[in-house]
N, C-alpha and C positions, 0 to 999 in steps of 0.2 A: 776328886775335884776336877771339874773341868781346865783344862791349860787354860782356854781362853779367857777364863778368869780369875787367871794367876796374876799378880798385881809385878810389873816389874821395876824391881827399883833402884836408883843410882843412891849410896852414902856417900854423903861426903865429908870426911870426919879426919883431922892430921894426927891424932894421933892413932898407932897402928893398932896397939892392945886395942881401944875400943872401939874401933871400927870393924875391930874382930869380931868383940861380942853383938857387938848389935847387928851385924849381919847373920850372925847364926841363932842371936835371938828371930831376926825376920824370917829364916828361913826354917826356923823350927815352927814359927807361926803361919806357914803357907804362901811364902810370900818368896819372889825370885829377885834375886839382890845378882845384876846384870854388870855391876862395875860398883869398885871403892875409888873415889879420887881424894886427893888429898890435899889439893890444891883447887882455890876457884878455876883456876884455867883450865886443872883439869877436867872436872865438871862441866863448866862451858864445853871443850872439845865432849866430851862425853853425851850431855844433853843433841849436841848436834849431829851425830853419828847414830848414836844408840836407840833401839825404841825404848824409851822410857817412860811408865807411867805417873810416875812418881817419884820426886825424890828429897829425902830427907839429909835435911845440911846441919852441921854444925853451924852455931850463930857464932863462932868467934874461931878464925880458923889461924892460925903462928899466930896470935894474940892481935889480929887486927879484924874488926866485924866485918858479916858480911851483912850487905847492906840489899 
């Protein structure tokens, strides 16, 4: 697979078992998982630093939505 169309992506998931799995699900599926945050803010700092193509959030992160 070409790098250049390896898809990179930020998780953002609090809790840590599965943010485990689904990044090693991503990355068993061809896909570069570049940062786990666990927090919105960390994500924010993350989105703003990182090249990020993509990134898939938890809708409900310590039991408060993200919106």
């Amino acid at each position: 697979m070409d790098t250049q169309a390896i898809p990179h992506l930020l998780v953002v998931e609090d809790e840590p078992l599965v943010a485990m799995d689904v990044s090693l699900e991503l990355e068993d599926a061809g896909a570069s998982v570049i940062r786990v945050a666990h927090t919105l803010a960390e994500a924010l700092a993350a989105a703003a630093t990182e090249d990020v193509d993509v990134a898939l959030l938890d809708g409900n992160l310590a039991g408060e939505p993200v919106d």
